[in-house]
C-alpha positions in Angstrom: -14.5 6.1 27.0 -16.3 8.4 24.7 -18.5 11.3 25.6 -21.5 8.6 25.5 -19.6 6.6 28.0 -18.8 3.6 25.0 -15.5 2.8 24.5 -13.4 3.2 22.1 -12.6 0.5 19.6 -9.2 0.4 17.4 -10.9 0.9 13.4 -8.3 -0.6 11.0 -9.9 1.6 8.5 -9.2 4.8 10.3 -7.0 7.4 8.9 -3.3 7.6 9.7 -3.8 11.2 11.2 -7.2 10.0 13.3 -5.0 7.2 14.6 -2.6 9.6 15.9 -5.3 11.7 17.6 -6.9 9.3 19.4 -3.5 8.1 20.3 -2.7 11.6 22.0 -6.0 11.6 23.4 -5.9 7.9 25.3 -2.4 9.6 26.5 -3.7 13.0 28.0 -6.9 10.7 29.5 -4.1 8.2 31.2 -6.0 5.1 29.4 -2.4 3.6 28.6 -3.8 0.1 27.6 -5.9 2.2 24.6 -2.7 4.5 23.9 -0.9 0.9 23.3 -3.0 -0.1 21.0 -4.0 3.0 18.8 -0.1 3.5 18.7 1.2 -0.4 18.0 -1.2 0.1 15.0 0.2 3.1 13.7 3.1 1.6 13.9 2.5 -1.4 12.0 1.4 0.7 8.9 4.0 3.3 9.5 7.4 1.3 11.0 9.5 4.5 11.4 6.9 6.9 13.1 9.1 8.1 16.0 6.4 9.9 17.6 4.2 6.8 17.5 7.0 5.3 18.7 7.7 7.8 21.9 4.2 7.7 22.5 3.9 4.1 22.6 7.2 4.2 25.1 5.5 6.3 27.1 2.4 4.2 27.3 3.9 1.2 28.5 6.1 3.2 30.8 3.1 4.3 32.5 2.0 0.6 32.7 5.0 -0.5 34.4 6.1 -1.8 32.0 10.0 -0.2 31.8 11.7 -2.6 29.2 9.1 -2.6 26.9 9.7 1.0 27.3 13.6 1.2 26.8 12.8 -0.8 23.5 10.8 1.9 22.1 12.5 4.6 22.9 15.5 2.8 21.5 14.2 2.0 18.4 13.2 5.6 18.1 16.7 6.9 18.3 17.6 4.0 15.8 15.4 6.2 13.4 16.4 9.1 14.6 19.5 8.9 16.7 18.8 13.0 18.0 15.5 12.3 19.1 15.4 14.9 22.3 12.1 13.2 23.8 13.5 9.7 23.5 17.2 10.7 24.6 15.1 12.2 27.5 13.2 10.0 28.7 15.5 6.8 28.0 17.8 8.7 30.6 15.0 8.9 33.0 14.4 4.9 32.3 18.0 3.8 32.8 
């Protein structure tokens, strides 16, 4: 929810970089379903963004949802196979 207590839509049109903050901002608030979202679209425009990627992990870790999670983080360390926060917290996972 926003300051006026509306909540918060996913804008196609919004910037790359405003994506990513509302994305980090859904995270910190623990509104996982919203931190899905924002990140799944950053990802569709931008396929190897690994921190979309970890934060989208992380997201659907917090849902309970653990493989979704795994498949994230391992496409993250596809991209980047030293990836410290996926290597991390795909050791936690497994």
């Amino acid at each position: 929810m926003h300051q006026n207590g509306q909540k918060a839509t996913v804008d196609p049109a919004r910037s790359p970089a405003s994506l990513t903050q509302a994305a980090i901002v859904a995270a910190l608030a623990a509104r996982w379903q919203e931190a899905v979202k924002l990140n799944e679209q950053i990802i569709a425009n931008q396929k190897d963004n690994t921190e979309a990627l970890n934060r989208l992990a992380r997201a659907y870790y917090f849902l309970g949802e653990t493989q979704k999670a795994q498949k994230f983080y391992k496409r993250a360390l596809e991209l980047d196979p030293y990836n410290v926060i996926a290597i991390k917290n795909l050791d936690k996972i497994e």
